[in-house]
C-alpha positions, 0 to 999 in steps of 0.5 A, spaced: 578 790 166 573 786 167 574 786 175 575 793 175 568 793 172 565 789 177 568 794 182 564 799 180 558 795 180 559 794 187 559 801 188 553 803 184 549 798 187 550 799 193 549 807 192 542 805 189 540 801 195 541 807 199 537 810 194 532 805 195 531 806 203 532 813 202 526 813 198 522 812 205 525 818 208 523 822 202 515 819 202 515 822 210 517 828 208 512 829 201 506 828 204 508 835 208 506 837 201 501 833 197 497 826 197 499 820 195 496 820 188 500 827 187 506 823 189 506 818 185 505 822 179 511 827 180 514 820 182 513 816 175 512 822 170 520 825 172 522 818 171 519 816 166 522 822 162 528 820 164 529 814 162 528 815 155 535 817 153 537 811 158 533 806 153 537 810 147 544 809 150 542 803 151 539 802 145 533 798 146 527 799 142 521 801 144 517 797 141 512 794 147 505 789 143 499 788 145 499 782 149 505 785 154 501 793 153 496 790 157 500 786 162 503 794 164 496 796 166 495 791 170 501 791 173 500 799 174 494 798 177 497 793 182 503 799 183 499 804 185 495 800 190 502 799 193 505 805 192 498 809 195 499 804 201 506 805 202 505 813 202 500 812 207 503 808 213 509 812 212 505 819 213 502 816 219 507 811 222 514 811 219 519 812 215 524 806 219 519 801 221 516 802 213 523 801 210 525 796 215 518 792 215 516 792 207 523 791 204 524 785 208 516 782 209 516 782 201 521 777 199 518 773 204 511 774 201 514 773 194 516 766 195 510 764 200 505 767 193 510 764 188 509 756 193 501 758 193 502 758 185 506 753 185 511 756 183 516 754 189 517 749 193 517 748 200 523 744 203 525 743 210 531 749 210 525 754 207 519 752 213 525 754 218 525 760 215 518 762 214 519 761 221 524 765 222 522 771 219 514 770 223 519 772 229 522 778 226 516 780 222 512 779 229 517 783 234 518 788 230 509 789 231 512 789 238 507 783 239 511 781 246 506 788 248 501 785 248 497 791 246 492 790 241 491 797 239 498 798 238 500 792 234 494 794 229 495 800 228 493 804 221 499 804 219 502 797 221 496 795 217 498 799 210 504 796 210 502 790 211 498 791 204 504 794 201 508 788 201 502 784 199 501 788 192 509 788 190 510 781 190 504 782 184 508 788 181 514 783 181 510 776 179 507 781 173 513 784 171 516 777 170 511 775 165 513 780 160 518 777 155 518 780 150 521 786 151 527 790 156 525 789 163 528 797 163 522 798 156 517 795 161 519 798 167 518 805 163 511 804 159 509 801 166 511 808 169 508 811 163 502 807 164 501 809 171 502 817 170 497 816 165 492 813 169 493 818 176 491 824 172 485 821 169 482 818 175 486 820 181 489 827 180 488 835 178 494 838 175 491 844 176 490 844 183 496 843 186 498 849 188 507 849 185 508 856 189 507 853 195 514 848 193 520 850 197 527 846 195 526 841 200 520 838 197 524 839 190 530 835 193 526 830 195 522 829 189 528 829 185 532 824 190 526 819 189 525 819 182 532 820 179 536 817 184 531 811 187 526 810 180 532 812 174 538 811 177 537 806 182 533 801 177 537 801 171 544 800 176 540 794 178 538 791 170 545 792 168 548 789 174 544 783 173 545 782 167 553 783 168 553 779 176 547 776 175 541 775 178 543 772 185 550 777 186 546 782 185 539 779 190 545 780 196 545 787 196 538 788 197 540 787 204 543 794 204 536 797 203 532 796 210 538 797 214 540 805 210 532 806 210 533 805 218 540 810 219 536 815 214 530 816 218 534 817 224 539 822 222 534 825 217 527 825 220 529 825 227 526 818 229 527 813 234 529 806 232 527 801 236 530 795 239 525 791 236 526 794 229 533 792 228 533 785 231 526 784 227 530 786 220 535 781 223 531 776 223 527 777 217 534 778 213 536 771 215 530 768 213 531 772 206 538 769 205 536 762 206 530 762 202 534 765 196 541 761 198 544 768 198 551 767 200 554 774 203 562 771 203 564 767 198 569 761 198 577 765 196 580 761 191 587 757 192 
């Protein structure tokens, strides 16, 4: 039973990885309809509305105290920096490049702010591969162009910021024991809903007349599918593989951001895109000791 188990869990992460990288491909189309705060709402609030009788299934209390509460807002504040940067090197760049480029960059930024904090340390194999990963993350700049205004264009600038500021969600997040990561993740969800319609958004001005079934399959894709779906498989997927088996599986969300947007928004995938996230993805698995094939039992 519990290797069928485990078969499924395979199948289900791997679907939400895909989830995970089509989540690009839907940004790209929403920001043909509304501007990054609206995207965040609709994103968060449908998830957040969601999860609530997962929790339930799950039967996790929703009891959240004052000391993990605060955590959630500054942790909001933190996602809705990455998610305005995110929206917006993908409206102006996209889809594959941001897919590609973030989702490996993170992790890398991840450990390199976990040594600043001392929270890791640097051995001979990780120096290897930072180096490693500078290369990828360089060629996928397409820095051997030389051309500056190419190599910092806006956008390439965005997604630098965004891979910066998830690495803060994630090393917020952490901090929180005290209650479910699920529980966390929906009052973090919650809380960041919460503060768009108070500061960045007017509900009454967005003109839901204008939405067609395109942009409400994309809404439902990213917020059912890649927040809803795809966070809860990977909480439970830790809990019954593990944090590192599961760790693995991120691989997959680069390389399906890259085929979407080319089968679906019509994109150019470039040499140096998926040499790039080669080599970053190399540099990921040495950092985390991931381990893709496992040793067969005698």
């Amino acid at each position: 039973m519990l290797k069928i188990n485990k078969n499924i869990f395979y199948i289900l992460l791997f679907l939400s990885m895909f989830a995970w990288g089509a989540s690009w491909v839907n940004v790209k189309v929403l920001s043909e309809y509304i501007n990054e705060f609206q995207t965040m709402f609709f994103r968060f609030f449908i998830t957040a509305l969601t999860m609530v009788p997962i929790i339930i299934i799950l039967k996790k209390s929703f009891k959240i105290d004052f000391k993990t509460f605060c955590l959630v807002v500054i942790t909001s504040i933190a996602l809705i920096l990455y998610m305005k940067y995110f929206y917006l090197g993908t409206k102006y760049g996209t889809a594959s490049l941001g897919g590609a480029f973030v989702t490996t960059l993170v992790p890398i930024n991840t450990f390199l702010l976990m040594a600043f904090l001392g929270k890791r340390k640097i051995e001979k194999k990780d120096t290897i591969a930072l180096i490693i990963g500078a290369i990828g993350v360089l060629i996928m700049l397409r820095i051997y162009t030389f051309n500056v205004s190419e190599i910092f264009t806006i956008h390439n600038l965005y997604f630098i910021l965004a891979s910066l500021f998830w690495p803060i969600v994630t090393i917020l997040s952490s901090k929180s024991t005290k209650i479910s990561p699920i529980v966390f993740t929906f009052y973090l969800y919650v809380v960041t809903s919460i503060i768009n319609i108070l500061f960045f958004i007017d509900i009454r001005t967005i003109s839901f007349s204008e939405f067609d079934f395109k942009f409400w399959i994309n809404i439902f894709s990213l917020s059912i599918l890649a927040s809803t779906f795809a966070n809860t498989i990977y909480f439970l997927g830790i809990s019954k593989l593990g944090a590192r088996e599961v760790s693995s599986f991120i691989f997959f969300v680069p390389m399906s951001a890259i085929i979407l947007s080319a089968a679906f928004l019509k994109e150019n995938i470039n040499l140096s895109i998926v040499v790039g996230t080669i080599l970053t993805l190399i540099s990921i698995s040495i950092l985390n000791n991931i381990k893709i094939r496992k040793k067969k039992r005698l």
